[in-house]
C-alpha positions as CSV (number, residue, x, y, z in Angstrom):
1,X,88.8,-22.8,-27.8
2,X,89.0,-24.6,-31.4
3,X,91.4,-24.8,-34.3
4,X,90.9,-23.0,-37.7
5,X,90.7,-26.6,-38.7
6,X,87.6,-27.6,-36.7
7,X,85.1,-24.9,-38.4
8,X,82.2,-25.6,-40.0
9,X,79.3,-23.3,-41.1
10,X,77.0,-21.9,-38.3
11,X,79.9,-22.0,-35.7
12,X,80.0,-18.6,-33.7
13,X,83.5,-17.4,-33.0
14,X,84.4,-14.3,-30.6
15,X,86.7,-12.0,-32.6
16,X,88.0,-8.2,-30.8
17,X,84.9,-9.1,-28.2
18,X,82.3,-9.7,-30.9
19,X,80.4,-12.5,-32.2
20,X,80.6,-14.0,-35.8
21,X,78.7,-16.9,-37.2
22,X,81.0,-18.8,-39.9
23,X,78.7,-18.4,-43.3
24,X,81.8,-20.3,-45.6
25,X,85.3,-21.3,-44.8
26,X,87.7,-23.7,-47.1
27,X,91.0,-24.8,-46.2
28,X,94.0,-23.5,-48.8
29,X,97.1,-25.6,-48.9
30,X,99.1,-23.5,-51.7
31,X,102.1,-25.3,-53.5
32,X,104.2,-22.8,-51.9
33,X,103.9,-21.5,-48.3
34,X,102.0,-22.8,-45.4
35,X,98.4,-23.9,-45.6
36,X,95.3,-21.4,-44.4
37,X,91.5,-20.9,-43.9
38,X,89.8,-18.4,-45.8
39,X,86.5,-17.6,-44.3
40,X,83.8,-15.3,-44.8
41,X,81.7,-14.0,-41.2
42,X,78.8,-12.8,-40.3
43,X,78.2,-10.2,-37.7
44,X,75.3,-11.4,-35.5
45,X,74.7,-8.1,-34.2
46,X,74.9,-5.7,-37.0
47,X,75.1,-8.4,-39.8
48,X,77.8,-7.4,-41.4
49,X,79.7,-10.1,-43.6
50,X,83.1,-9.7,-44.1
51,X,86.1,-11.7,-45.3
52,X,88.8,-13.0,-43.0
53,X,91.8,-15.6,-43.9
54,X,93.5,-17.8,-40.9
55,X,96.7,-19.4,-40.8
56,X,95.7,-23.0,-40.7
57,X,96.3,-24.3,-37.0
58,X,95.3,-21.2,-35.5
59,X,93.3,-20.7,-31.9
60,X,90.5,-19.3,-32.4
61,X,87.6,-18.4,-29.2
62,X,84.4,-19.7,-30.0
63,X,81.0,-19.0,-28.6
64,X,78.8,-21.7,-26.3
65,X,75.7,-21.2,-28.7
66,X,72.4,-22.5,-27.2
67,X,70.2,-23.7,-29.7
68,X,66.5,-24.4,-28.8
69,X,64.0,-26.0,-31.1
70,X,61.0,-23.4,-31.0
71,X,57.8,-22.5,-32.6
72,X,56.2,-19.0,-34.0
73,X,53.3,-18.0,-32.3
74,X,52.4,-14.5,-33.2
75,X,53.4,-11.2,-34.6
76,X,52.6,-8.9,-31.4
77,X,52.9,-5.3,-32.4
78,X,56.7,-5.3,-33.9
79,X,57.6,-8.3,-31.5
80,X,58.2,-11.6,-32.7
81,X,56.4,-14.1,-29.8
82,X,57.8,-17.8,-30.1
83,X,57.1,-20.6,-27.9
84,X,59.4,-23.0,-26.8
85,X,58.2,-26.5,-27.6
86,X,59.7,-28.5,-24.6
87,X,58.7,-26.2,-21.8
88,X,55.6,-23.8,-23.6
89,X,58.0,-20.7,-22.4
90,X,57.4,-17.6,-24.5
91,X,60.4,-15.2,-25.7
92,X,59.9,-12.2,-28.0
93,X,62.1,-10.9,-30.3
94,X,62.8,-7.9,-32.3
95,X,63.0,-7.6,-36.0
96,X,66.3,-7.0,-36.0
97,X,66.7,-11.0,-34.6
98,X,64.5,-12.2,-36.3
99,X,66.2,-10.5,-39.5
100,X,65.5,-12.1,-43.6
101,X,63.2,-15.3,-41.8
102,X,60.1,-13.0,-41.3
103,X,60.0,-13.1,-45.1
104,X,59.4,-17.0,-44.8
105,X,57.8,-17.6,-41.3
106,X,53.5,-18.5,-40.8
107,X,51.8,-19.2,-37.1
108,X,52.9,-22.6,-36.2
109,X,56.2,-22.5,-38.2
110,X,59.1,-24.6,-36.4
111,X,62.4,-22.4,-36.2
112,X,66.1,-23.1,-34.2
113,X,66.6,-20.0,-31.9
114,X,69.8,-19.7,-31.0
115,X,70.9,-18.4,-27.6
116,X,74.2,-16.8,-26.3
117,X,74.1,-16.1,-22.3
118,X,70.2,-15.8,-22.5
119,X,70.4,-13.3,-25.4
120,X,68.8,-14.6,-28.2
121,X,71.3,-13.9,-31.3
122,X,69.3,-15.2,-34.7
123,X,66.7,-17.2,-36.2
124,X,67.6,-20.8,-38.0
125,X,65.1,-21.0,-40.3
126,X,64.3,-24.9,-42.3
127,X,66.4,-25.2,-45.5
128,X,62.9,-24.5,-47.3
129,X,59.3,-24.0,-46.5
130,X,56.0,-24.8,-48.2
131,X,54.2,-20.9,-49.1
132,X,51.2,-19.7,-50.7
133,X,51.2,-17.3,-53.6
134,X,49.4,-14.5,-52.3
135,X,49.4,-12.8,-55.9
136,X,50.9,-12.9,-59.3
137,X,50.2,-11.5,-62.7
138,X,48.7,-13.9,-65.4
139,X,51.9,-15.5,-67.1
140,X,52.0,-15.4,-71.0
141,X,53.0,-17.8,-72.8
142,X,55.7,-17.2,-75.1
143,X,57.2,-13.9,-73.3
144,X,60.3,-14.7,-72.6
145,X,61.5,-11.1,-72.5
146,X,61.7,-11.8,-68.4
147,X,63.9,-14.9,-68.7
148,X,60.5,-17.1,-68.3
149,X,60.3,-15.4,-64.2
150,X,57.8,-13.8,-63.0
151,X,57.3,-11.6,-59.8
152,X,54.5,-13.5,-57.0
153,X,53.7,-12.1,-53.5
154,X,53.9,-14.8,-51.3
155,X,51.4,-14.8,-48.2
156,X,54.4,-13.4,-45.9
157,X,54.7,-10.3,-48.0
158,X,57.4,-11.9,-49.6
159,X,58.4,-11.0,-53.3
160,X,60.2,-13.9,-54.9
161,X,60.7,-14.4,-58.7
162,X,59.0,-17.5,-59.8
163,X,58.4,-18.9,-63.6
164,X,55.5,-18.1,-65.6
165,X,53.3,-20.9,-65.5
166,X,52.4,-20.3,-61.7
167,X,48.9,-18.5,-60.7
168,X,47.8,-17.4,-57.8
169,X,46.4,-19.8,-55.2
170,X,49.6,-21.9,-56.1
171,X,51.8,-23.7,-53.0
172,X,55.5,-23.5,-54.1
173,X,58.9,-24.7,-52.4
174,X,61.0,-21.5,-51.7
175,X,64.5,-21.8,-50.4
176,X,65.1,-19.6,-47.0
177,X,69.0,-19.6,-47.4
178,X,68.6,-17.2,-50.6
179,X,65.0,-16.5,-51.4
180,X,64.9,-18.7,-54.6
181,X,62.1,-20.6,-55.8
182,X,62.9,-24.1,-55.8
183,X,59.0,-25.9,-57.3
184,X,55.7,-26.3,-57.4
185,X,54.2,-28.1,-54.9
186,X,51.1,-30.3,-55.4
């Protein structure tokens, strides 16, 4: 059990016999009234966001989240196979788990599963990774009719928008949170 006051982002809370990971919160305290948390959740099952305010103070049930450092192995039919990198144990997920980080994850990538009762609930990707540009169109200079973006298939499959002096063959810094380029990297 925890306070509205002691959540942070990532925490997973039990709400009506369901898990929900804490994507924002920030405490209110209004010039009239008492002080609250208004927070927006995450599903972990379906992934459903949704918005939810707490009076400030408030119980609240939170999950014992297990959170193992682990390693991409291979894509095994529509199985994701990771390996756990302090005892070599193997666990395969679904897509569904494994969710948006498929769009960002090569052999050998390092990822945070995290665990509920055995279940494994998501994938914790790094802040950014280090990709590839798979392809891209040749970027023109002076069109500007695109905002100076471009679209670039990274080697995931990914689509990302990145600016126009990029080419194929190029290693650029993509941020896993929203799928944003971030720079070129040398």
């Amino acid at each position: 059990m925890a306070t509205t006051n002691d959540l942070k982002n990532g925490m997973v809370l039990v709400l009506d016999q369901q898990l929900w990971s804490v994507v924002e919160f920030q405490h209110v305290k209004p010039g009239k009234g008492p002080a609250f948390v208004r927070t927006k959740l995450k599903n972990i099952m379906s992934g459903k966001g949704v918005d939810k305010t707490f009076n400030a103070g408030l119980k609240v049930e939170t999950a014992t989240v297990d959170r193992r450092d682990m390693q991409f192995s291979y894509l095994d039919g529509d199985m994701y196979v990771f390996m756990d990198t302090s005892n070599w144990e193997q666990t395969s997920l679904t897509e569904q788990i494994v969710g948006d980080a498929k769009g960002f994850m090569l052999e050998g990538q390092d990822v945070v599963i995290a665990f509920h009762e055995g279940e494994a609930l998501f994938v914790e990707m790094p802040a950014s990774v280090t990709l590839e540009i798979e392809f891209t169109e040749p970027g023109l200079q002076g069109d500007r009719s695109s905002g100076g973006t471009k679209p670039a298939r990274l080697e995931t499959g990914r689509e990302i928008q990145v600016p126009l002096f990029l080419n194929q063959g190029d290693k650029v810094k993509v941020d896993t949170r929203s799928g944003d380029y971030i720079e070129r990297v040398k």
